[in-house]
C-alpha positions, -999 to +999 in steps of 0.1 A: -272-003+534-240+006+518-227+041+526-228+069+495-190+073+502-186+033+495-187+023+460-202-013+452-194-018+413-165-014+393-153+023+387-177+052+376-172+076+351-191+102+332-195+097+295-175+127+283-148+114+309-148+074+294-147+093+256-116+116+267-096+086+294-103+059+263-089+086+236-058+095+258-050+058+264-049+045+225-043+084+212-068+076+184-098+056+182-125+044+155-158+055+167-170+017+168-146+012+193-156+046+214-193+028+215-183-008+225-159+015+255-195+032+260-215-003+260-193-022+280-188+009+310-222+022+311-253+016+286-253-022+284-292-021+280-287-002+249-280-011+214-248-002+198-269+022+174-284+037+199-252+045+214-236+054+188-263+080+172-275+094+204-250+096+228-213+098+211-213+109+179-230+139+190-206+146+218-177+142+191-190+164+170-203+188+193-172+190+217-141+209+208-119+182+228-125+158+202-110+160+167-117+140+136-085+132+124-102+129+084-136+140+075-158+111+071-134+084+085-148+086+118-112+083+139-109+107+168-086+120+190-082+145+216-074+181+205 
């Protein structure tokens, strides 16, 4: 049995922290690319859609760490 302080898989991160560590690295980002980050880190059993409607768009437009740089455009980056 592997130990809880042992990690087995590649590294873990919470989905506000992927959004935010993926923003800071390419300064601004397309939402498409935020979900295929999102996809290929954490929700590969999930369709991009899904993703995309009910996990980071809202968190984009709900969190005041993420700014759209043009209304409607759908490119963010970190405020």
């Amino acid at each position: 049995m592997t130990k809880k302080n042992q990690q087995s898989s590649g590294p873990s991160y919470s989905l506000l922290a992927l959004l935010k560590r993926t923003l800071f690295l390419h300064e601004t980002s397309n939402i498409e690319e935020l979900v295929e980050e999102v996809h290929e880190y954490m929700l590969k059993d999930q369709s991009y859609e899904q993703i995309k409607n009910c996990y980071v768009e809202p968190i984009l437009r709900s969190n005041p760490s993420f700014h759209e740089i043009e209304t409607g455009k759908n490119v963010w980056k970190l405020t």
